[in-house]
C-alpha positions as a printed Julia matrix, in Angstrom:
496×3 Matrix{Float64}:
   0.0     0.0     0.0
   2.55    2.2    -0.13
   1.58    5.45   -1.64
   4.4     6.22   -4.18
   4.82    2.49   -5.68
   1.14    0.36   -5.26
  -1.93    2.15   -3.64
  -3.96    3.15   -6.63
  -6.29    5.96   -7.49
  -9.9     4.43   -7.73
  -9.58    3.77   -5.32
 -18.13    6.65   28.83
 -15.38    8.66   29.98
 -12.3     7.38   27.96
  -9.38    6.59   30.2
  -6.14    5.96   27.93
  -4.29    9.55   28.34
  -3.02    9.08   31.59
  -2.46    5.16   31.16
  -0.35    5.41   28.1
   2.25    7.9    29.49
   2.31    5.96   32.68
   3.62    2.81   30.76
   5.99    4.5    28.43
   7.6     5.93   31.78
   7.45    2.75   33.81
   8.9     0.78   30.99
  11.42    3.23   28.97
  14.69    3.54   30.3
  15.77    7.1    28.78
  18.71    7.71   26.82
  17.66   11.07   25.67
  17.53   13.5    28.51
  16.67   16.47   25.97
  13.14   14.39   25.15
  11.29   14.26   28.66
   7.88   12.73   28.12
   4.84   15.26   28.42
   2.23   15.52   30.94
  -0.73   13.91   30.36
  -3.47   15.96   28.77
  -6.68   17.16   29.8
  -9.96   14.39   29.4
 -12.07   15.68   26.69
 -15.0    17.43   27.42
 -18.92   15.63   27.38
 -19.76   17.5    24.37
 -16.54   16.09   22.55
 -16.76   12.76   23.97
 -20.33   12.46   22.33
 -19.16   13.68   19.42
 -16.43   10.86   19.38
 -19.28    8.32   19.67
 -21.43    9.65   16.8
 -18.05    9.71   14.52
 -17.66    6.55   15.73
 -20.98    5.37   15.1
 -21.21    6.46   11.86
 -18.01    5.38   10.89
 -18.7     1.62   11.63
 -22.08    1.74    9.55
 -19.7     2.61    6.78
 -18.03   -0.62    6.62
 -21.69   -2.79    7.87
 -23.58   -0.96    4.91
 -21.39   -0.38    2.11
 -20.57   -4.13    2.14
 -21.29   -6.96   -1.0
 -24.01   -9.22    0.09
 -22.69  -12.17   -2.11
 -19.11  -11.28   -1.89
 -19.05  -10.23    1.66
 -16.28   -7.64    0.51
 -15.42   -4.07    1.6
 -15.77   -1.2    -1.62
 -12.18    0.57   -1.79
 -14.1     3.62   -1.74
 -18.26    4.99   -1.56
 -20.56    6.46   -2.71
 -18.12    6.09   -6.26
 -18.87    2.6    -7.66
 -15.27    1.02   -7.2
 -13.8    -2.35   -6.91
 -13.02   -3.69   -3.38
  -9.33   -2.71   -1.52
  -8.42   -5.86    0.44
  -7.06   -4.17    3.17
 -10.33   -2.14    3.45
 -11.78   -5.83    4.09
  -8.85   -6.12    7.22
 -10.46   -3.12    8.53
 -14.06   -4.2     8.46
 -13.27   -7.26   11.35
 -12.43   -4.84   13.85
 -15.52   -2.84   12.78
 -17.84   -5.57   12.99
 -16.35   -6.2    16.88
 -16.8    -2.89   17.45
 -19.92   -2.5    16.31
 -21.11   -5.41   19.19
 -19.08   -4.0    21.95
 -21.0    -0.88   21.35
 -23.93   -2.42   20.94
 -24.79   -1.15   17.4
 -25.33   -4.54   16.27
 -25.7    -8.07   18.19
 -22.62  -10.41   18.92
 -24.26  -12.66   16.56
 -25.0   -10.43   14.04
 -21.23   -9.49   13.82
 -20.3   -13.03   14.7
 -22.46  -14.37   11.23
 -20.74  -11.09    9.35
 -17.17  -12.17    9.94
 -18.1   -15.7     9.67
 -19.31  -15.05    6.09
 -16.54  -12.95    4.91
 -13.88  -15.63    6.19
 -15.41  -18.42    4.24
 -15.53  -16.42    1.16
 -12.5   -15.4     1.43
 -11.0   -18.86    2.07
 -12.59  -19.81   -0.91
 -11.81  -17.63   -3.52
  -9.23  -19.58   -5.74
  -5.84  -19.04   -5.41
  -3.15  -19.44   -8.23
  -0.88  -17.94  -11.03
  -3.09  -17.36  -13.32
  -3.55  -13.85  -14.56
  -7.54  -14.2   -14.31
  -9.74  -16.03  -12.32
  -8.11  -15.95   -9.2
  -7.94  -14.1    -6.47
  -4.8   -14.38   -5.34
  -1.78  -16.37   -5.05
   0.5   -18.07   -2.47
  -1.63  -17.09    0.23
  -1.79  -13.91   -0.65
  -4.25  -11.14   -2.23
  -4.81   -9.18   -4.76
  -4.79   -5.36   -4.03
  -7.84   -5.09   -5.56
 -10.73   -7.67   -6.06
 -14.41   -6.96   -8.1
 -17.09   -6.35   -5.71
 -19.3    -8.93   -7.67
 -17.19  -11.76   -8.47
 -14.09  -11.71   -5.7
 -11.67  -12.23   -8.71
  -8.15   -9.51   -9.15
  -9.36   -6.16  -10.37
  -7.31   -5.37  -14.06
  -4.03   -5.71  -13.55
  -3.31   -4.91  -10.3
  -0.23   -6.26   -7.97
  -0.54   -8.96   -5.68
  -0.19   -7.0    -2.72
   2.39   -7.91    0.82
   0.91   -5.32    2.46
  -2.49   -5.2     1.52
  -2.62   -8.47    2.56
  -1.04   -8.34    5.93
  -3.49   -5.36    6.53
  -6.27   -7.94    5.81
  -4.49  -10.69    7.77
  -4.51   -8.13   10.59
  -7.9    -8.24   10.86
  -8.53  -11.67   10.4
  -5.98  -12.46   13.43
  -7.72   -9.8    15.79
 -11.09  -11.79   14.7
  -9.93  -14.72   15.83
  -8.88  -13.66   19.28
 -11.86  -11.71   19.34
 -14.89  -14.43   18.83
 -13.42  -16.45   21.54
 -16.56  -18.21   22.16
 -17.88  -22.11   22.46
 -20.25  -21.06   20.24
 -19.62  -23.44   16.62
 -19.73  -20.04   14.56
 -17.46  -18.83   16.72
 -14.92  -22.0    16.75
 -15.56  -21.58   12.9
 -14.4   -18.22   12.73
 -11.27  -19.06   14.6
 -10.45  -21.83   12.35
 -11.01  -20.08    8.98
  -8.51  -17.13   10.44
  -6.13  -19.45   11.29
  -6.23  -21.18    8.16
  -5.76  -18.41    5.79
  -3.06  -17.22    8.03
  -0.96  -20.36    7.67
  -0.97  -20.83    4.21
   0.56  -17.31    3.49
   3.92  -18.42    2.1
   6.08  -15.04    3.38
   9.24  -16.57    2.0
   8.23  -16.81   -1.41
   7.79  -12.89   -1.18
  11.08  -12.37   -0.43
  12.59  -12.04   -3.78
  15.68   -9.87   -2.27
  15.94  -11.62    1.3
  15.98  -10.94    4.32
  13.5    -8.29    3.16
  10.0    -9.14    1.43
   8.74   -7.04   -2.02
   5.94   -4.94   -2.13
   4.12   -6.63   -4.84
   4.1    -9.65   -7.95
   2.15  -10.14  -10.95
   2.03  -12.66  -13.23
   3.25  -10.37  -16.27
   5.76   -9.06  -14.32
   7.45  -10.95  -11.27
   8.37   -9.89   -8.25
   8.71   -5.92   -7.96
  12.51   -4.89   -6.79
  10.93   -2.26   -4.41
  11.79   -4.0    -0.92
   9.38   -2.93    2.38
  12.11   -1.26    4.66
  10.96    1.09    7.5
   9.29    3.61    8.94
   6.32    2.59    6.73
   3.31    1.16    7.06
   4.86   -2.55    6.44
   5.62   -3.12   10.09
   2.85   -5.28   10.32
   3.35   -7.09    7.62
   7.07   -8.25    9.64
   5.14   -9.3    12.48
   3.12  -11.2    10.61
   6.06  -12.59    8.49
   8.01  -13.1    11.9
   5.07  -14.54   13.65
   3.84  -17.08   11.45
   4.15  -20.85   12.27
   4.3   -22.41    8.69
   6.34  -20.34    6.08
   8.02  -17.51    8.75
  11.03  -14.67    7.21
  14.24  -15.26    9.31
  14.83  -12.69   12.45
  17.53  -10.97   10.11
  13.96   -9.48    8.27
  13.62   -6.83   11.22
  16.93   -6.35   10.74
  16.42   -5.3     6.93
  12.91   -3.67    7.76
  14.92   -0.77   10.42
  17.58   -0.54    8.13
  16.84    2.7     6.4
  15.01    4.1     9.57
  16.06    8.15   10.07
  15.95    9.75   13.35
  16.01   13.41   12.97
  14.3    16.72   14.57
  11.32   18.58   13.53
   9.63   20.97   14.9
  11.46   20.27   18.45
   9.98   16.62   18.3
  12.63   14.22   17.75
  11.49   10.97   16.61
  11.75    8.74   13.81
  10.66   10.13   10.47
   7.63    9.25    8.09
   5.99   11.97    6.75
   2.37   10.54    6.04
   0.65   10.34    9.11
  -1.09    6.86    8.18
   2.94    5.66    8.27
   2.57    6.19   12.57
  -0.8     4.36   12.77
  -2.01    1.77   10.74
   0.19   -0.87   12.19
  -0.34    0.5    15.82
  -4.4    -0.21   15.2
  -3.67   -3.79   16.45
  -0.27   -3.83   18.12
  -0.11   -2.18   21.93
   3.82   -0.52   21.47
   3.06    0.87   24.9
   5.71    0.15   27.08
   7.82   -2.55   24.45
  11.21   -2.13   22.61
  13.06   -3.17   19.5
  16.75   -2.7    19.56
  16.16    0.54   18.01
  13.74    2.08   20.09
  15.71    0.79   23.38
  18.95    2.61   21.97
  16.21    5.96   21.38
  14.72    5.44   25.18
  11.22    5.33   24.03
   8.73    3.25   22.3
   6.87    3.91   19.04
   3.81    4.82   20.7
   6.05    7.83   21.96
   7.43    8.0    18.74
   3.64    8.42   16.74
   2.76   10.91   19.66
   5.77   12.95   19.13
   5.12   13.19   14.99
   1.7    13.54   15.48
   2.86   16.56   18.08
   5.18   17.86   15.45
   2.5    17.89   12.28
   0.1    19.81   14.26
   2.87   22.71   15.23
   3.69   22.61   11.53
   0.0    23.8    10.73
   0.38   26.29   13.09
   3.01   27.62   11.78
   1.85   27.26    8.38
   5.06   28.17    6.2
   3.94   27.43    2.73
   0.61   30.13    3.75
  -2.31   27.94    3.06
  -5.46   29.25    4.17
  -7.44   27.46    6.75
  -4.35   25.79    8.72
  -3.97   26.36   12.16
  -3.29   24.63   15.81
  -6.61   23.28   15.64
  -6.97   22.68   11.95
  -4.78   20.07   10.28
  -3.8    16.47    9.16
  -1.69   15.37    6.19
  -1.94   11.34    5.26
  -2.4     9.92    2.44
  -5.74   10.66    0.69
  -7.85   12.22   -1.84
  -7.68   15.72   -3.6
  -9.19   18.13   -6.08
  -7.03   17.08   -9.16
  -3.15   16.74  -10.38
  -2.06   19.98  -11.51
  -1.51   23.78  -11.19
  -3.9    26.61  -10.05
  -3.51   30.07   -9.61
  -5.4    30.9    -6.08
  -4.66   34.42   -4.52
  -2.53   35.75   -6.83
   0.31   32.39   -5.74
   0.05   29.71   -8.61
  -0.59   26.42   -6.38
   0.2    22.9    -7.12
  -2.34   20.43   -6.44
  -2.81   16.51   -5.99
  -5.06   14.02   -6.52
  -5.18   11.25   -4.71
  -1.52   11.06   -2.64
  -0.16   10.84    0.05
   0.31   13.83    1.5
   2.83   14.2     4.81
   5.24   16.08    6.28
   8.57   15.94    8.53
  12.65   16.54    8.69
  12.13   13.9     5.61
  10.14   15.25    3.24
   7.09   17.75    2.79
   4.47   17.07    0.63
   1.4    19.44    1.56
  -0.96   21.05   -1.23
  -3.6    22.49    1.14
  -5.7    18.99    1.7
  -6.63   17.99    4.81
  -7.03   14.26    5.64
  -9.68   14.01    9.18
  -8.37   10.12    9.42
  -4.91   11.9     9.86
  -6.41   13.35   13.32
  -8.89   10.82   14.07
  -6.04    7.81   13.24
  -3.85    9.93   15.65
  -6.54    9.96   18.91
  -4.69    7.66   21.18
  -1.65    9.54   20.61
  -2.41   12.73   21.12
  -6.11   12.86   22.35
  -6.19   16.78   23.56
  -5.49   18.07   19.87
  -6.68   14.98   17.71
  -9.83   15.48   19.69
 -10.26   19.36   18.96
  -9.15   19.34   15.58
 -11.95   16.84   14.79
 -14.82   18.74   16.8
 -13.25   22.11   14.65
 -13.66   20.43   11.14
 -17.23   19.03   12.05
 -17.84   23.15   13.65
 -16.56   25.13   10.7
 -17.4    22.97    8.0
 -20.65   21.2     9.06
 -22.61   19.17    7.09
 -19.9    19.82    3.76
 -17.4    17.58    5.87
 -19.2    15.62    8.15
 -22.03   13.52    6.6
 -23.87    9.67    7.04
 -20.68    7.61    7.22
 -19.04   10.54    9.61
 -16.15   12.26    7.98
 -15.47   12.2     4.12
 -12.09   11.59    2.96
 -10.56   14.98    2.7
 -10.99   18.54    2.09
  -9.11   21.42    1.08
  -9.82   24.98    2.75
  -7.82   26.81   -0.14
 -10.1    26.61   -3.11
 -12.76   28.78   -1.05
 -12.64   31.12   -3.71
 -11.32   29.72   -6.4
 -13.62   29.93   -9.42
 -13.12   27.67  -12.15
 -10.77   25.41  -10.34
 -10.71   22.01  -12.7
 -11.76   19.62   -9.99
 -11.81   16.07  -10.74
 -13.81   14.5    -7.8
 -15.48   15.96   -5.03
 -17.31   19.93   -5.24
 -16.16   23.03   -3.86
 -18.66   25.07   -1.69
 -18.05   28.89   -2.26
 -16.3    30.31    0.33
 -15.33   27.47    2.48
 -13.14   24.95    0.08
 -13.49   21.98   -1.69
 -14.98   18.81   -0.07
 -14.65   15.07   -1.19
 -17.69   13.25   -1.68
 -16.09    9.41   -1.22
 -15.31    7.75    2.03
 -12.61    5.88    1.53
 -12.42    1.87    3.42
  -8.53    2.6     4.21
  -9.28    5.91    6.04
 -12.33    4.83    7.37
 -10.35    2.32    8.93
  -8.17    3.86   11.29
 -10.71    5.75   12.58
 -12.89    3.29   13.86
  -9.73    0.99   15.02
  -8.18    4.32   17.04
 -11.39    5.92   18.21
 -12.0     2.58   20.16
  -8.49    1.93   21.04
  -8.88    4.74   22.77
 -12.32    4.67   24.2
 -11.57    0.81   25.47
  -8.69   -0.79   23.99
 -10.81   -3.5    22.73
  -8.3    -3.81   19.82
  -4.86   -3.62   21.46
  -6.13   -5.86   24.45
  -7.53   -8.88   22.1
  -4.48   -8.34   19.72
  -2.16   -8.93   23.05
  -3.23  -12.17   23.14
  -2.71  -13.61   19.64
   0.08  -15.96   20.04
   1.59  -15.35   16.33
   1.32  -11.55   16.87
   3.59  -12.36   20.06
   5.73  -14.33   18.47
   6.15  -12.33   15.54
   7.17   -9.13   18.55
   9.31  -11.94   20.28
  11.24  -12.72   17.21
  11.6    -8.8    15.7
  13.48   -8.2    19.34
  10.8    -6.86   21.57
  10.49   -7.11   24.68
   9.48   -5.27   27.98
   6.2    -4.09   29.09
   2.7    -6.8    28.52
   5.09   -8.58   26.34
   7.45   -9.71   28.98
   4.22  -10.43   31.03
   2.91  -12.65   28.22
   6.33  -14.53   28.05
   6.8   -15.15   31.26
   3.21  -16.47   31.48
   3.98  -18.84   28.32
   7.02  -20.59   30.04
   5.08  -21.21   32.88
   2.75  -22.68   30.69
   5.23  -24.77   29.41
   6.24  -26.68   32.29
């Protein structure tokens, strides 16, 4: 999925603030004096905390509405007719949890849901065909047809796409933990497309794995190495009991990580904000350490907080002068946009994107104006104080234009609030406040769901600590520390 090389156009009081920062300390030993951690911030007010429930709400019906009755797949994007985004399907199992824990549907209702979607999924034929199949080796397509489950054109099969689907899949299995036969079912189908994923057939330039293959092509020479959102997909690739990457694959992954300083957060660069949180919607970094993060003296929880920290005083500061941006207005991810080109607005000519992924940090900057909600909403567990209020200011300012039935669209961009006869390709602009998408997207609908309950419960993160090939997959990238060393300790106990 990652933005410049596969992912394709077309495409109640909540009480984690203060227990977050009280792990990181307890567990960090601190090598960087100059980096104290922060006090913990204010709880959100009622009014915002009922806010967060309606976004979250509305957000879940997304994924339980938008979804193929025969196919039992997720569309990459609505109300646009599209194919399905595989990964969009990953983040539909922790909606349909969510969705019961909250009560907006029954346990069996999401129970028969996921149920559904595994079996067609397991059964989709596999192979290396170029049609008729909907993947190969275990792995997925980036992009299926909603009506038939088979690969969309000629799309890549996707490492990353996949282990965002296989993400979901795992926390559905630890999840539906009941006697209940749907419920063993479930747990049987997960762990059965799990298994046959053959990670070391992906690995084309070991000990790293490739970010995609076709059958026209081969294997593409672009390698996952970090900080991207791939980390998962090592876990996974770590953590699996039939076809596992050697321990030298973390290795490769941190290779090309860059520490650096920006905006007087110091932390471990990747621009696009989805980079810091799609992996962290099922792994708990609270508290555990890699090699790297135990020579840095914090975790990557820390780390997302800090970049998350660092975007926000970058839209304060505003240095490229685009209107709307402020303390409590921002969020650069990847996403969609007006169109690909230059426009004149103000006097300044302007370039604009479509959909890409936007970002910014001591890495690179890559900021047209467009503003991404899931970039604050993803970010909620991080920073709740100014995720929180940048949400509740989009949904103030911008009303109905950026909040709508499935809770935020995808993105909108405050500087084309007077820009007459700006050649927009999707979405509308509304004179005098900006343009506004008119798609939800699955992937950005995801995180916000995932984070939003992370945060509210930690229905995710707790389930997800309990998977033993996520474990193993932390145990054998070098973590430890924290619930993990808990979790270890209690599994060599078990084994005597």
């Amino acid at each position: 999925m990652h933005m410049t090389n596969s992912r394709m156009k077309n495409s109640r009081t909540p009480r984690l603030a203060l227990s977050a920062l009280a792990l990181v300390l307890a567990a960090c030993q601190s090598n960087d004096a100059s980096a104290p951690l922060p006090p913990a911030p204010p709880p959100p007010t009622p009014r915002a905390i009922a806010f967060l429930d309606t976004v979250s709400e509305r957000t879940f019906r997304w994924f339980w509405e938008t979804q193929n009755p025969t196919t039992h797949l997720i569309p990459d994007r609505y109300p646009t007719h599209s194919f399905s985004s595989i990964a969009a399907v990953g983040f539909a199992f922790n909606a349909y949890a969510i969705g019961a824990e909250r009560g907006w549907v029954s346990r069996a209702e999401a129970r028969d849901r996921t149920l559904q979607t595994l079996q067609s999924l397991y059964a989709l034929p596999q192979g290396p065909a170029s049609t008729g199949v909907a993947g190969y080796h275990g792995f997925f397509y980036h992009f299926l047809d909603m009506d038939t489950g088979m690969r969309y054109k000629d799309v890549e099969l996707s490492s990353v796409d996949t282990s965002l689907l296989l993400a979901g899949v795992l926390f559905s299995q630890s999840y539906f933990d009941g006697a209940d036969p749907a419920e063993v079912s479930i747990r049987a189908y997960a762990d059965s497309i799990y298994r046959r994923v053959d990670w070391k057939w992906f690995q084309n330039q070991p000990p790293t794995v490739s970010l995609g293959w076709t059958p026209e092509q081969g294997f593409s020479n672009y390698q996952w190495k970090g900080l991207d959102e791939a980390m998962i997909l090592y876990i996974l690739a770590l953590g699996s009991p039939t076809h596992a990457v050697d321990s030298t694959a973390w290795d490769g992954w941190t290779s090309t990580y860059m520490w650096g300083t920006y905006y007087q957060q110091e932390h471990l660069g990747g621009a696009p904000l989805f980079f810091h949180q799609y992996t962290q919607i099922w792994v708990d970094f609270r508290g555990i350490q890699d090699a790297y993060m135990r020579g840095k003296g914090i975790d990557y929880f820390e780390n997302s907080r800090r970049a998350t920290v660092a975007q926000r005083a970058y839209a304060a500061d505003n240095p490229n002068k685009w209107p709307g941006y402020s303390a409590t207005m921002w969020g650069l991810t990847a996403s969609d946009g007006p169109f690909d080109g230059h426009f004149t607005v103000g006097g300044t000519s302007r370039t604009f994107y479509g959909y890409a992924a936007r970002g910014t940090d001591f890495t690179e900057t890559r900021d047209d104006g467009t503003i991404a909600p899931t970039a604050a909403g993803g970010s909620v567990p991080f920073a709740p104080d100014i995720a929180i209020q940048a949400l509740v200011t989009m949904r103030d300012r911008y009303g109905d234009n950026v909040f709508g039935q499935y809770g935020f669209v995808d993105a909108f961009n405050p500087a084309l609030s007077l820009a007459g006869g700006a050649p927009v390709t999707a979405g509308h602009i509304v004179g005098g406040m900006g343009w506004f998408d008119t798609d939800y997207l699955g992937i950005d609908q995801g995180p916000i769901v995932a984070m939003l309950e992370n945060y509210h419960s930690e229905l995710i993160w707790k389930k997800m600590r309990t998977n033993p090939y996520i474990v193993r997959g932390l145990q054998r990238a070098g973590f430890t520390g924290g619930w993990l060393a808990s979790t270890t300790q209690a599994q060599a106990q078990g084994a005597h």
